[in-house]
Backbone as ProteinMPNN parsed JSONL, in Angstrom:
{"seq_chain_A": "XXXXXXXXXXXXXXXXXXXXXXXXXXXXXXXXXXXXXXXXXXXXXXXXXXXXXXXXXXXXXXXXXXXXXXXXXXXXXXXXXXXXXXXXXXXXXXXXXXXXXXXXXXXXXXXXXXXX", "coords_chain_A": {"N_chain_A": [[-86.49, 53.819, -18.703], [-85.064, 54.57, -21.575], [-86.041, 55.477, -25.305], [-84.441, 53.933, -27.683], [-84.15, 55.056, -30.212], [-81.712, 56.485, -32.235], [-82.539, 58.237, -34.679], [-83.282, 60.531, -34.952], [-83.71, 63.405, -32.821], [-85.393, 64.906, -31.971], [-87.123, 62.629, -31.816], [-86.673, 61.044, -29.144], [-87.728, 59.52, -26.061], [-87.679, 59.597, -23.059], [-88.822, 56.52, -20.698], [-91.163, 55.648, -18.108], [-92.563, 53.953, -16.485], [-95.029, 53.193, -13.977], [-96.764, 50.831, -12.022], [-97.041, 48.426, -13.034], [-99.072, 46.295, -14.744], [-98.956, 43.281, -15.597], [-95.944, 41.358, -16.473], [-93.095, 39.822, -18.609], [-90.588, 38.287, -18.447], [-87.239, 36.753, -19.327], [-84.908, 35.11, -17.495], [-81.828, 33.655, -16.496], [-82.631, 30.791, -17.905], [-85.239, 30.624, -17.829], [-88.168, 31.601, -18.861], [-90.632, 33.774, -17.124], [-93.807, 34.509, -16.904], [-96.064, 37.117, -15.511], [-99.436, 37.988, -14.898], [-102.148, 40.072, -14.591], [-104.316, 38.998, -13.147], [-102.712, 37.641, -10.966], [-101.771, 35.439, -10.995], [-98.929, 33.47, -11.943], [-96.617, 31.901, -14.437], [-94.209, 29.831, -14.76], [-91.948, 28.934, -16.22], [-89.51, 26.181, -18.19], [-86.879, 27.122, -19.754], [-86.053, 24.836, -22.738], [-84.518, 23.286, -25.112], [-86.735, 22.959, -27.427], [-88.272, 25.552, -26.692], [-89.282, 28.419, -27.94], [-88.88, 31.359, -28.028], [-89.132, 33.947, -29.112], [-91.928, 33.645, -29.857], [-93.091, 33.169, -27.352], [-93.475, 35.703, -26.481], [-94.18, 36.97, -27.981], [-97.013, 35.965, -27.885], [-97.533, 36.269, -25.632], [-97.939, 39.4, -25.756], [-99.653, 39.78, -26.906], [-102.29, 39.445, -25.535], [-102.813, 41.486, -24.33], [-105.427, 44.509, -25.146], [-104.54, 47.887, -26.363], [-105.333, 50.953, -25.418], [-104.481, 54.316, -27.075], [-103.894, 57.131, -26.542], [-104.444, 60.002, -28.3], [-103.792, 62.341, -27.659], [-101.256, 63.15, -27.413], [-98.402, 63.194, -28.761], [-96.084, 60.952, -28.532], [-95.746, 57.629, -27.786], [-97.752, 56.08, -25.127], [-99.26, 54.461, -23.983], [-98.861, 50.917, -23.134], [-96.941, 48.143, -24.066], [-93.824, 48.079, -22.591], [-89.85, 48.071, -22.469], [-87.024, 45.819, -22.193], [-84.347, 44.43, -23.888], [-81.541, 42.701, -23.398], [-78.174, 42.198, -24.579], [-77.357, 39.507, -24.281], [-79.755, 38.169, -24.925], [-79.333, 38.214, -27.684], [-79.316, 35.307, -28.806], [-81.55, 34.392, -28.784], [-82.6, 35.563, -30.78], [-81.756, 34.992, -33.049], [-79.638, 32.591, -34.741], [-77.4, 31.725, -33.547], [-74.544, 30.913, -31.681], [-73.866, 31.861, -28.236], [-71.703, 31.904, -25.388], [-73.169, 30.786, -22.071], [-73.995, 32.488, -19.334], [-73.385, 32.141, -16.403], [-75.115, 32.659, -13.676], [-77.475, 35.622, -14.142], [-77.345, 39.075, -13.314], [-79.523, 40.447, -14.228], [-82.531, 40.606, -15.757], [-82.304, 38.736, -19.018], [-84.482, 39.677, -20.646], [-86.908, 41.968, -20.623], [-90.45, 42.594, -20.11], [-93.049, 45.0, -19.627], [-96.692, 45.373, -18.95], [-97.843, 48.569, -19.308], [-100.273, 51.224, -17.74], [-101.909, 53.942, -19.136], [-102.544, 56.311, -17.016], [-103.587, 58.472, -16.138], [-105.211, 61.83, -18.442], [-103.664, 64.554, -19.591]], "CA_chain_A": [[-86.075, 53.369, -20.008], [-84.722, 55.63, -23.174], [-85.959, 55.055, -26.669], [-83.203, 54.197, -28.355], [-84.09, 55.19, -31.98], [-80.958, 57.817, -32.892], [-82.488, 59.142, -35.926], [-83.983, 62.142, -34.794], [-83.766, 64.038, -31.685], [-86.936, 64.856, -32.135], [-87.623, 61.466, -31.389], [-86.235, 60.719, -27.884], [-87.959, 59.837, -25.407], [-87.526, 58.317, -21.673], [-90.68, 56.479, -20.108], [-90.944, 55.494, -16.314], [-93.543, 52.616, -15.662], [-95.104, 52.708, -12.679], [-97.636, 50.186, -11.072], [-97.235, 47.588, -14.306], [-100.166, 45.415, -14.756], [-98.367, 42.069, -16.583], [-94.813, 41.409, -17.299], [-92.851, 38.582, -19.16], [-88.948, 38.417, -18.666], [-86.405, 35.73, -19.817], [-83.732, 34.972, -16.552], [-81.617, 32.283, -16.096], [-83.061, 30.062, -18.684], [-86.478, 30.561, -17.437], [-89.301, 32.322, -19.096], [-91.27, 33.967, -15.936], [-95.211, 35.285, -16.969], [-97.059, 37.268, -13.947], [-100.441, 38.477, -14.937], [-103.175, 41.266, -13.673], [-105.16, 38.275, -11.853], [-101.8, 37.597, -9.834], [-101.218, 34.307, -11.777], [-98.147, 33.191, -12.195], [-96.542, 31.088, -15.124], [-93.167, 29.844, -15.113], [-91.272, 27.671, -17.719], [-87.674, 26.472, -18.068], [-86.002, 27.111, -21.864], [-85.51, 24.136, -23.551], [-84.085, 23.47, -27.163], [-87.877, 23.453, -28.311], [-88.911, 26.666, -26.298], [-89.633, 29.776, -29.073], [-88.864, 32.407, -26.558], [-90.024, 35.6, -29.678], [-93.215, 33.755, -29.971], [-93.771, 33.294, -26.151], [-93.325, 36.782, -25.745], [-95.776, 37.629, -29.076], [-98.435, 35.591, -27.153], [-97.91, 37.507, -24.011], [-98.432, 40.522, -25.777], [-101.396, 39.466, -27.628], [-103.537, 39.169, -24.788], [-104.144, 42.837, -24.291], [-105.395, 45.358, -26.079], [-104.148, 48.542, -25.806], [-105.56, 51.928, -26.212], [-103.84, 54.932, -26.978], [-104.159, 58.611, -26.045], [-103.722, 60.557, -29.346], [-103.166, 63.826, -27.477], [-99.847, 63.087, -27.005], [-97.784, 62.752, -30.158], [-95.362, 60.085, -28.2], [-96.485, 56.13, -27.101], [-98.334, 56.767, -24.1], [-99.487, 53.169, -23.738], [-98.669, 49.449, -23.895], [-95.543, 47.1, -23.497], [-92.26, 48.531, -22.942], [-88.958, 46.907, -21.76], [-85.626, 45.907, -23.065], [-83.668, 43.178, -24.452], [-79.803, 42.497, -23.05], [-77.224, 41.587, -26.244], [-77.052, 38.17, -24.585], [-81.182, 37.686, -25.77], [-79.472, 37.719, -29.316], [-79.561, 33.77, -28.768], [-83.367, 33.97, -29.357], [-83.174, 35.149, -32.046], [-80.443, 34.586, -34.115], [-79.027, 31.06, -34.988], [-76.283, 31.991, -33.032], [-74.026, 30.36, -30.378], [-72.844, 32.338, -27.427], [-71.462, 31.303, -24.007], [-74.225, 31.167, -21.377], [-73.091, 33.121, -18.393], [-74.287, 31.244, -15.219], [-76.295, 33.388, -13.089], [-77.476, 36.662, -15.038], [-78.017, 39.747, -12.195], [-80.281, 41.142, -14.479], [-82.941, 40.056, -16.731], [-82.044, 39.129, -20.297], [-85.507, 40.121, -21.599], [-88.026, 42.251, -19.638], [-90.952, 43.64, -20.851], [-94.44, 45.151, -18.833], [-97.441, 45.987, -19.4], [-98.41, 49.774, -18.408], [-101.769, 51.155, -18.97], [-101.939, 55.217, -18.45], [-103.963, 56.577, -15.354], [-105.054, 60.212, -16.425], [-104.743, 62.344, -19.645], [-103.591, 66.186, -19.412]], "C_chain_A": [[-86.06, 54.564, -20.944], [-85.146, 54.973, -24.336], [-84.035, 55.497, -27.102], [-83.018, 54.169, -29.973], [-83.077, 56.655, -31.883], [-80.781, 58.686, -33.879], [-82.793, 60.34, -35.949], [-83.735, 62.375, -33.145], [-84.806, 64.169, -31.08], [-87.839, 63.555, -31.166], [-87.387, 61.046, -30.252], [-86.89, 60.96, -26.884], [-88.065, 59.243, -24.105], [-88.851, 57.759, -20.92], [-90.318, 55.831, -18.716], [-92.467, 55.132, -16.363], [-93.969, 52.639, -14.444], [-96.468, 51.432, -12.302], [-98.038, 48.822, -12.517], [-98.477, 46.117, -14.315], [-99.9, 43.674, -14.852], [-96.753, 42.403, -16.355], [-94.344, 39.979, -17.525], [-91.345, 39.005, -18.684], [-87.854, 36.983, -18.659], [-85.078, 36.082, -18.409], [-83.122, 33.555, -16.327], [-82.16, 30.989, -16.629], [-84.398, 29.383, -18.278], [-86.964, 31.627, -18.454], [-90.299, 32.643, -17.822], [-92.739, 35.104, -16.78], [-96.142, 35.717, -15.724], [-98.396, 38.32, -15.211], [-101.351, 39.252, -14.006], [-103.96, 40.152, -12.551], [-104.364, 38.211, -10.67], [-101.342, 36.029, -10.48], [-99.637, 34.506, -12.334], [-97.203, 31.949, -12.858], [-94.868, 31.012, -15.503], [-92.879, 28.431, -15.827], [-89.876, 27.631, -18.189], [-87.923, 26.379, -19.46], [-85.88, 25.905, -21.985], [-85.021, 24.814, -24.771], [-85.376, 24.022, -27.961], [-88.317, 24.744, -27.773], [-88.324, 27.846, -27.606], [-89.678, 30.922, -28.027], [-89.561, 33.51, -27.708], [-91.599, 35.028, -30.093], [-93.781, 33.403, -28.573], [-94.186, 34.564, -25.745], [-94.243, 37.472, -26.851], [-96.619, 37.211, -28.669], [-98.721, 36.098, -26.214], [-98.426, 38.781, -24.453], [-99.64, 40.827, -26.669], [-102.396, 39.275, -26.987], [-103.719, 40.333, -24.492], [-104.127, 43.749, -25.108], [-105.216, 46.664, -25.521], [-104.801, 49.68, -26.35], [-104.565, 53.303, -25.671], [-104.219, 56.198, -26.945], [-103.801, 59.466, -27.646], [-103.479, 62.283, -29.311], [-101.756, 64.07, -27.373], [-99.412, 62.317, -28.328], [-96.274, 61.349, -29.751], [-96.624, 58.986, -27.923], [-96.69, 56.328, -25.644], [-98.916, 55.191, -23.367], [-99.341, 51.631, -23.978], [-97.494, 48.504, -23.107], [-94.67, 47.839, -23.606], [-91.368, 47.505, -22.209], [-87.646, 46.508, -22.621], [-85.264, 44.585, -23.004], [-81.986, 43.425, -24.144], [-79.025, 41.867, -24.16], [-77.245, 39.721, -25.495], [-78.541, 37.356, -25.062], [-80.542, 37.545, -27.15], [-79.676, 36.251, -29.583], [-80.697, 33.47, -29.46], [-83.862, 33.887, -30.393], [-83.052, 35.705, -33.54], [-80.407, 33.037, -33.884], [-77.577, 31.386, -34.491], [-75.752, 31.332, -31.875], [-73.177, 31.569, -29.789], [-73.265, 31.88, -26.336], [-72.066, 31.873, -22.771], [-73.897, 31.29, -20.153], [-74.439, 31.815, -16.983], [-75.29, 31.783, -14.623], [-76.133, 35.214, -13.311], [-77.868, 37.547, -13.243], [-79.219, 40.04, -12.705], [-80.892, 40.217, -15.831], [-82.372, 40.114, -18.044], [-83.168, 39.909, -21.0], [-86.359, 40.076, -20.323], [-89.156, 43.239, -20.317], [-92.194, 43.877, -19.624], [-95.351, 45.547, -19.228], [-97.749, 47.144, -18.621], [-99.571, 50.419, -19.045], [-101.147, 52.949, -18.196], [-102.768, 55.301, -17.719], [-104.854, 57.498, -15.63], [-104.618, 60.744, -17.906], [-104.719, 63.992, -18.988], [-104.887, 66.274, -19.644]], "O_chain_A": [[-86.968, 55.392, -21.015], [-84.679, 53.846, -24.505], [-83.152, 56.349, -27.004], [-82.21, 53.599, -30.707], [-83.555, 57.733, -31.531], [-79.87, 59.462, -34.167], [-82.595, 61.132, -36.87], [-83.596, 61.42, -32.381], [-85.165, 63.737, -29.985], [-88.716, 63.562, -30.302], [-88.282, 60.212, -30.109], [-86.975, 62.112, -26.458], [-88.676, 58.175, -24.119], [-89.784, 58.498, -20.606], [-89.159, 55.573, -18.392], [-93.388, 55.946, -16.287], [-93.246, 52.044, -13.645], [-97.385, 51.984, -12.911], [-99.18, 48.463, -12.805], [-98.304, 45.06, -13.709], [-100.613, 42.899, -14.215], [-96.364, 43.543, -16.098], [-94.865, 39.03, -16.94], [-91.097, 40.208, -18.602], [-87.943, 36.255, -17.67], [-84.449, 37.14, -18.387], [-83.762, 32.542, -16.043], [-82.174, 30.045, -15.839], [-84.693, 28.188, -18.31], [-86.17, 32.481, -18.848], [-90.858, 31.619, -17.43], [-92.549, 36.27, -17.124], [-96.816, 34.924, -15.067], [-98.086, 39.121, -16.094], [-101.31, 39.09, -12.787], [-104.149, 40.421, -11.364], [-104.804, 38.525, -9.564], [-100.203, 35.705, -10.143], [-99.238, 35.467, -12.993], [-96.937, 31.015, -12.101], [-94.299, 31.797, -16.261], [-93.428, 27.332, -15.899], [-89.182, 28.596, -18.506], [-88.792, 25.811, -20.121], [-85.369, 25.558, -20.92], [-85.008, 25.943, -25.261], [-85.404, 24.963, -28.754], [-88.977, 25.271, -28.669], [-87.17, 27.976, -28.015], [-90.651, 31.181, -27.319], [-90.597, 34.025, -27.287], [-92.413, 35.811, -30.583], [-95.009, 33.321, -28.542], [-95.043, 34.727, -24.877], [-94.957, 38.437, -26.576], [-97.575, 37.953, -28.892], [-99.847, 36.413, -25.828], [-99.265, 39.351, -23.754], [-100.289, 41.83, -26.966], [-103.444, 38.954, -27.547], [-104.909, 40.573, -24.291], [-103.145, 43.997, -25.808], [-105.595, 46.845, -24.364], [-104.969, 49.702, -27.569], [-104.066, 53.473, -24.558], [-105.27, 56.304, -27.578], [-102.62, 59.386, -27.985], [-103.192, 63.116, -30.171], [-101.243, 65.183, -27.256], [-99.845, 61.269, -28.809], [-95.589, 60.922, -30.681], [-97.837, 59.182, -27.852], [-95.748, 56.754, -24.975], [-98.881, 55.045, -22.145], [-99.729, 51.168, -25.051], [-97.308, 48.286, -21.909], [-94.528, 48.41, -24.688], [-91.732, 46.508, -21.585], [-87.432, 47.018, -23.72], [-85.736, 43.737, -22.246], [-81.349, 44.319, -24.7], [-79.504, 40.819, -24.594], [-77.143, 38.783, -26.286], [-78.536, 36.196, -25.474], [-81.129, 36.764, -27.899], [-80.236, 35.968, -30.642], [-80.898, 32.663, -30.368], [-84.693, 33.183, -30.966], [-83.618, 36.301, -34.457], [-81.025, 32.415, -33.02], [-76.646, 31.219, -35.279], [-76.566, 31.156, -30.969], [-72.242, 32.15, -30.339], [-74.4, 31.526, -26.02], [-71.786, 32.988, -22.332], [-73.451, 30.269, -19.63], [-75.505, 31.206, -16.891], [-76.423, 31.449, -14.972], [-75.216, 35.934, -12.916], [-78.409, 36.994, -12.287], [-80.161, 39.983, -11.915], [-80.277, 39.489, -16.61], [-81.935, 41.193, -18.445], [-82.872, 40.729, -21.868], [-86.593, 39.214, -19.476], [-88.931, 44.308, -20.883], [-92.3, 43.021, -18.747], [-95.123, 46.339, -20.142], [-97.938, 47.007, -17.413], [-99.919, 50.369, -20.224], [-100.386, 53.162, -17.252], [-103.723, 54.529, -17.634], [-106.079, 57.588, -15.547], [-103.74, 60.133, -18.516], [-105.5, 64.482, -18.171], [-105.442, 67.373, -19.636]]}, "name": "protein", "num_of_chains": 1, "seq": "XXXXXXXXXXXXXXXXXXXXXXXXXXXXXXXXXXXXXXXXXXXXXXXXXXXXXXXXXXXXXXXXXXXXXXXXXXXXXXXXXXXXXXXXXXXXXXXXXXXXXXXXXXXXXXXXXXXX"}
């Protein structure tokens, strides 16, 4: 994954996840939660499902600490959102493709391993 803030150069930076603890991701009008125990929590979309506050409760269960030798984010959730997640969250109608290859919304949790 690339940050994709284009205000600075400065600012750019690509991160590579490995061995992710958690992740949440929106497919196919599922919500899919796997957790560090190995638990696994799936849930179809309805009308009433709040998919940006399922995914603020997922990331409210851990806490994260951060390395402050490193002037980049070094720890936490990363992950991306596909333009057809605008559904979630917007009041918007668009036409819901049948079977997505790829998640609309994936996020993980990664913790760091070592510090320089």
């Amino acid at each position: 994954m690339e940050s994709s803030d284009y205000h600075a150069n400065d600012n750019s930076f690509s991160y590579i996840c490995f061995n992710p603890i958690a992740s949440i991701k929106v497919k196919n009008e599922t919500i899919t939660q796997q957790f560090p125990d190995g638990n696994v929590l799936v849930k179809a979309i309805d009308n009433k499902t709040n998919v940006t506050n399922t995914i603020h409760e997922f990331t409210q269960q851990f806490k994260v600490h951060t390395d402050q030798h490193f002037k980049f984010i070094n720890n936490g959730i990363f992950g991306y959102m596909a333009y057809d997640a605008v559904r979630y969250f917007e009041d918007i109608e668009i036409s819901k493709k049948k079977d997505h290859l790829i998640s609309q919304i994936y996020f993980i949790q990664c913790i760091k391993i070592s510090s320089p």
